[in-house]
C-alpha positions in Angstrom: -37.6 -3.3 -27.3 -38.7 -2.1 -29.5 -40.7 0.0 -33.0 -40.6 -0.7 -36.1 -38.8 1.1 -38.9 -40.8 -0.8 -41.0 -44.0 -0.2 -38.3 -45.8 1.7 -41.5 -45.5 -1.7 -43.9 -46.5 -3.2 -40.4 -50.0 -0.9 -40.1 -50.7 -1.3 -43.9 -50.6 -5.4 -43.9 -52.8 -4.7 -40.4 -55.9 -4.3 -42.9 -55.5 -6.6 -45.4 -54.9 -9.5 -42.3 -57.7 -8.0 -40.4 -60.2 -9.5 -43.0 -59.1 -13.2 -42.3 -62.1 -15.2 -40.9 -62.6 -16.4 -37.5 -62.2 -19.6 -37.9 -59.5 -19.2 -39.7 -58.1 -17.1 -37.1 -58.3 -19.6 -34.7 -56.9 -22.5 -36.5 -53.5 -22.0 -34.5 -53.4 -24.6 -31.9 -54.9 -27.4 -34.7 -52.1 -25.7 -37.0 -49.5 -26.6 -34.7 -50.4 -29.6 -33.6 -51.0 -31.1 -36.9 -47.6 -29.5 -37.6 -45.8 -31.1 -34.7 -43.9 -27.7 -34.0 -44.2 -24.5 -33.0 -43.0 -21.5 -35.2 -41.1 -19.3 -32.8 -39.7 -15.8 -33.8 -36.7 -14.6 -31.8 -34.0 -12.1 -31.9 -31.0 -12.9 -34.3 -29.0 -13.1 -31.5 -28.9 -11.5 -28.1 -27.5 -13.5 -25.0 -29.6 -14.6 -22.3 -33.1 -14.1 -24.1 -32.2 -15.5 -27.5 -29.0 -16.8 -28.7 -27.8 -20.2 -30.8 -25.1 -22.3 -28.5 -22.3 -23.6 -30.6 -23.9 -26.6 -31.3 -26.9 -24.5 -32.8 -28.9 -24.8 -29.8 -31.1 -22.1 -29.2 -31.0 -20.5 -25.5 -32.9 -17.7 -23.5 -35.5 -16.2 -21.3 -37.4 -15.8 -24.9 -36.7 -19.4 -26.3 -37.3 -21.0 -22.5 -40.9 -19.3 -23.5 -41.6 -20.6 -26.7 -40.5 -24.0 -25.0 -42.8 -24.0 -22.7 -45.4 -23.5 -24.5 -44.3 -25.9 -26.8 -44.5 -28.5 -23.5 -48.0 -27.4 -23.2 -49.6 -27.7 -26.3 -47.2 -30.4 -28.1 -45.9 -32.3 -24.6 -42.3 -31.6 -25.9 -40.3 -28.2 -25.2 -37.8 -29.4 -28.0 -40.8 -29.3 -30.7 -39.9 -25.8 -31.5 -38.5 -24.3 -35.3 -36.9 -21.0 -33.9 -37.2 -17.9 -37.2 -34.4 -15.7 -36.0 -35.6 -11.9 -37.3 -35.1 -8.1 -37.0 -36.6 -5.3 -35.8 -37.7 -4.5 -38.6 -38.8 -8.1 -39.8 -40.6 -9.6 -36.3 -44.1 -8.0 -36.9 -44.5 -9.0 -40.4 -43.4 -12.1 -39.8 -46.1 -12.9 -37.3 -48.7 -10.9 -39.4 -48.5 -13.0 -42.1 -48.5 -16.3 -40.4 -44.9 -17.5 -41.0 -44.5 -17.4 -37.2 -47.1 -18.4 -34.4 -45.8 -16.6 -31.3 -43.0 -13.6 -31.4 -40.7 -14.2 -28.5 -38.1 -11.2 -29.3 -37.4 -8.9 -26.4 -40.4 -6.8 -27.8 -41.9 -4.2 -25.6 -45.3 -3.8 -25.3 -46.8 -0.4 -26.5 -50.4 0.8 -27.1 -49.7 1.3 -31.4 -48.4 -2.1 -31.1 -51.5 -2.8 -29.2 -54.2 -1.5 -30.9 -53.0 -0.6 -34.7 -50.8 -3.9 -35.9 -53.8 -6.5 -35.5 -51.9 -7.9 -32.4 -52.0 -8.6 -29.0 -49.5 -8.9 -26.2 -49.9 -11.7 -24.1 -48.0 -10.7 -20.6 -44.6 -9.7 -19.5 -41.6 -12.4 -19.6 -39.0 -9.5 -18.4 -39.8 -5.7 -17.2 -36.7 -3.6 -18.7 -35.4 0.1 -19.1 -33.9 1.8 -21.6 -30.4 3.0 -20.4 -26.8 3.6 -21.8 -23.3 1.9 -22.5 -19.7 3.8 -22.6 -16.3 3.5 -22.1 -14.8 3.7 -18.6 -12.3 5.9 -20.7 -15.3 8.5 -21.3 -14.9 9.3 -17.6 -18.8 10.3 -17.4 -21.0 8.8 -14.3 -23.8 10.2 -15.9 -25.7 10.3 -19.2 -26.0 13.9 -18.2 -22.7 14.7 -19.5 -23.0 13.1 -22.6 -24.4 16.6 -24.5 -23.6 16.6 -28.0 -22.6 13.1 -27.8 -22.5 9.9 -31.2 -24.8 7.0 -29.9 -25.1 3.8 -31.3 -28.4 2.5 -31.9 -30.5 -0.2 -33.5 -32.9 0.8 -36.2 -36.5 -0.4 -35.7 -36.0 0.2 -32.0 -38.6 2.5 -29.4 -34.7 3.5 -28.4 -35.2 6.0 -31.0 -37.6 7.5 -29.9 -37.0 7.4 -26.2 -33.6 9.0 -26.8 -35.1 11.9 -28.8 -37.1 12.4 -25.7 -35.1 12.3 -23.3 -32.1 14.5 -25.0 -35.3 17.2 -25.7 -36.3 16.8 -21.9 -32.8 17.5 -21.2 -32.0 20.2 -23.8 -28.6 17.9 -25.2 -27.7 17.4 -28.6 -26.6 14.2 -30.3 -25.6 12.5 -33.4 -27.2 9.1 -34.1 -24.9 6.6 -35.6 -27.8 3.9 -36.7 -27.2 0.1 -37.4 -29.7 -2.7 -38.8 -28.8 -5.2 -36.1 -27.4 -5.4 -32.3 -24.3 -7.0 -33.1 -23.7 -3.7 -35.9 -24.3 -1.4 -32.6 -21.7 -2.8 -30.2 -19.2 -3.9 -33.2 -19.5 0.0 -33.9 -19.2 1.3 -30.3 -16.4 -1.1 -29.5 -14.7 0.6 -33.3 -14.6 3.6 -31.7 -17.8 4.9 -33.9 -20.0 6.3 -31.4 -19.2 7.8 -27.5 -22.1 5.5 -26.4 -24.6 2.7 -27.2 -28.5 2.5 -26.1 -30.9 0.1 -25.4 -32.7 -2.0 -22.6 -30.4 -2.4 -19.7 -31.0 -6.1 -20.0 -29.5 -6.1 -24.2 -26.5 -4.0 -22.7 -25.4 -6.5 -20.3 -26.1 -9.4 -23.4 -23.9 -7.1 -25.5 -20.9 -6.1 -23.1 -20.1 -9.5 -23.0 -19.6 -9.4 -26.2 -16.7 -6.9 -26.2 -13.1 -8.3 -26.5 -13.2 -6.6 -22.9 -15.9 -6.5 -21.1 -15.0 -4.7 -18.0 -13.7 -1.8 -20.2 -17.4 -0.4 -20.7 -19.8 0.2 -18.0 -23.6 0.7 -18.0 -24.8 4.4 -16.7 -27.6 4.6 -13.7 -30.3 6.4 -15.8 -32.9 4.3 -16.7 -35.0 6.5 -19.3 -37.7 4.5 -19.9 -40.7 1.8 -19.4 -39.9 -1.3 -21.2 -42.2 -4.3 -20.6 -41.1 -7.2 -22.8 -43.0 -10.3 -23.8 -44.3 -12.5 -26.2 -46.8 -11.6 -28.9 -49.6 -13.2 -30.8 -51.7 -12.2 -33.8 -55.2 -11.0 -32.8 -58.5 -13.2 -33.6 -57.2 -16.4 -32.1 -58.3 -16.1 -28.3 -57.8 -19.6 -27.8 -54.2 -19.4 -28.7 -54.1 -15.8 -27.0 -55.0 -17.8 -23.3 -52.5 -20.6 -24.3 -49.1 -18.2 -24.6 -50.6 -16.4 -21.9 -51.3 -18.8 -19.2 -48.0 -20.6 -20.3 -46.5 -17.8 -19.0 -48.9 -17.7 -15.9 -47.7 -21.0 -15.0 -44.4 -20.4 -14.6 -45.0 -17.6 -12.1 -47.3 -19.6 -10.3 -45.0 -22.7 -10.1 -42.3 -20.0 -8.8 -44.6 -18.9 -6.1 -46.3 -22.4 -5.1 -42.2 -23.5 -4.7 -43.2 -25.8 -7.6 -39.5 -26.6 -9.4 -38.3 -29.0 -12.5 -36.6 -31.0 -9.6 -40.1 -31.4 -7.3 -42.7 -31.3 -9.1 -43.1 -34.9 -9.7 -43.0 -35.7 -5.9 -46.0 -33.0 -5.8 -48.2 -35.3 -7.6 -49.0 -37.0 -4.3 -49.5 -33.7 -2.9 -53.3 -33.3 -1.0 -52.7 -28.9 -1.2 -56.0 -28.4 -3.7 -53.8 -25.6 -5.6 -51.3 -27.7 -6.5 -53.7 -30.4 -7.3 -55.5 -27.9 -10.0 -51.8 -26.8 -11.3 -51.0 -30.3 -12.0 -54.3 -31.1 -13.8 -55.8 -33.9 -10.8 -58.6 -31.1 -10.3 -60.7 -28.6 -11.4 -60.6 -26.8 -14.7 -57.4 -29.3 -15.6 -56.9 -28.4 -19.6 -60.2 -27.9 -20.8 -60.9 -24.1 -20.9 -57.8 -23.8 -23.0 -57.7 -27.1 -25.0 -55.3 -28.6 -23.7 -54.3 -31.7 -22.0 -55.1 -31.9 -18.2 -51.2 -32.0 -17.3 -50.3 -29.0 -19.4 -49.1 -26.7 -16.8 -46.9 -29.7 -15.1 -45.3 -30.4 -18.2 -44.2 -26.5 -19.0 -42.5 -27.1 -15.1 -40.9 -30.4 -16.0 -39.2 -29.5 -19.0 -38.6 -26.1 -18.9 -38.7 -25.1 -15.2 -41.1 -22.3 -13.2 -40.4 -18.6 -14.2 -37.7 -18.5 -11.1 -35.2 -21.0 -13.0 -35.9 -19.4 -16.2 -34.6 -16.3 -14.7 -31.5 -17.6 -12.8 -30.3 -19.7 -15.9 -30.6 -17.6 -18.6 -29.9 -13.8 -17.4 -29.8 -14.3 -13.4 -26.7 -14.5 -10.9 -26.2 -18.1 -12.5 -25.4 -16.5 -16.0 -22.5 -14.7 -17.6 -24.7 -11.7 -17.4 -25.7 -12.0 -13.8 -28.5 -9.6 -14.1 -30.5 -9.2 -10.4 -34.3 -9.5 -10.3 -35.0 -6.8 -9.1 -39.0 -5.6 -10.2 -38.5 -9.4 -11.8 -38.7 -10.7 -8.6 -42.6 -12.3 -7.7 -45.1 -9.5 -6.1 -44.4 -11.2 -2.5 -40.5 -10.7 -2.9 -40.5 -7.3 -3.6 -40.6 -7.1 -7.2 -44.0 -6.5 -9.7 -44.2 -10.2 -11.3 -47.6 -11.7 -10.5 -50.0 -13.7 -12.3 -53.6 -14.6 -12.1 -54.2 -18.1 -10.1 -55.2 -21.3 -11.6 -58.3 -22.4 -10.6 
């Protein structure tokens, strides 16, 4: 999700950080390490990517990410201080170094891209904007909704996506904006707006949130492109290959059938790919600086991209979302990464 309010204090620090040195740049993994944690910034609070358990536990597709690779640089997926921030706070943050990787439901966009002194490093979950009303709205379609109140979150590409599409559409509607996602479904489920918007994936992780769930539905249109993943400051290419191939490996373990449960009895496995994925051949942890069993610890600990999924936001979950274009590129769906060798 998701555009600054605060993007133009975002573009101005982009300048003054753009003038740190290289090496300083790309003192992250030794920063880290000689830290013992990783500095993790995730959403204040959205269920199944990011959310404290009631012990203070953090959970989510977006903390399971920071875990792993946590496992891979560290050896330990619990080594992780998690910075819960805004919208409006999360590039900032990274920017200025109080966070190493931003894990917040964050879509990738080309100003984010190319203006913040950033860079993307993959795809953790492919979402869609799309809408949230009351079953006692009687719509079926967002087409109806024309001169419509709809929550949203400030600092959002929601924004901007609804002004769009309500254009495209020639439909009015009054924005009722709120700071955080808990402010947007407290003020749908007051009564304040006729519906909420956002990723499809945050309006499943809210509805559950409502005293009754099964009193709001979410609409069919999905208005949007919204690839979400983690995100690291630009300069460090080192640490830009380690969040990215940490990512990598999961796919991959999902695809080689590579799982938390098996992957130890795969160590006397004589398949040369799994052999390289394990770190008993070839490149092993070298090109990224990394131990030769980094990608078998990210499986051990925190699982292959599959039981990330399924636990967090899949069929297993409260929000039981399907894969869908989740799915790997060889079950119908558009995840895919890169091999390791």
């Amino acid at each position: 999700m998701r555009k600054a309010t605060g993007l133009a204090a975002a573009l101005a620090l982009t300048t003054s950080f753009s003038v740190i040195s290289s090496a300083q740049a790309a003192s992250t993994l030794e920063s880290v390490q000689e830290r013992g944690y990783l500095q993790c910034g995730v959403n204040t609070g959205l269920p199944g990517f990011s959310s404290p358990d009631d012990k203070g536990n953090w959970k989510g597709m977006d903390v399971d990410t920071c875990r792993a690779v946590a496992a891979a640089t560290l050896g330990d997926a619990d080594k992780v201080k998690f910075i819960p921030l805004t919208a409006k706070e999360r590039f900032t943050a990274l920017q200025s170094g109080e966070i190493d990787v931003l894990s917040r439901n964050t879509t990738w966009t080309l100003t984010r891209d190319s203006s913040l002194g950033l860079n993307f490093a993959g795809v953790n979950y492919y979402d869609g904007q799309g809408f949230l009303v009351s079953k006692n709205l009687g719509v079926k379609s967002a087409l109806e909704l024309d001169g419509a109140t709809v929550c949203i979150q400030a600092g959002t590409t929601s924004e901007l996506n609804l002004a769009d599409y309500f254009r495209q559409h020639k439909m009015e509607y009054q924005p009722v904006v709120f700071d955080t996602s808990d402010q947007t479904i407290s003020g749908f489920e007051a009564g304040r707006c006729d519906m909420l918007t956002s990723d499809q994936s945050q309006l499943y992780a809210l509805r559950i949130k409502l005293k009754k769930p099964d009193s709001a539905m979410v609409l069919p249109e999905v208005i949007s492109k919204e690839p979400l993943g983690p995100v690291v400051r630009q300069g460090d290419d080192q640490w830009f290959n380690i969040v990215k191939w940490s990512l990598f490996a999961q796919l991959n373990a999902e695809e080689m059938g590579l799982t938390s449960a098996n992957i130890d009895s795969q160590k006397k496995s004589d398949n040369p790919a799994v052999g390289r994925f394990i770190g008993k051949e070839g490149i092993k942890g070298k090109g990224l600086g990394l131990a030769d069993d980094w990608a078998y610890q990210i499986v051990k600990q925190v699982g292959n991209y599959g039981e990330i999924f399924e636990r967090n936001v899949g069929e297993g979950s409260p929000l039981k979302i399907a894969r869908g274009i989740n799915a790997l590129w060889n079950q119908g769906g558009i995840q895919y990464a890169p091999p390791i060798r």
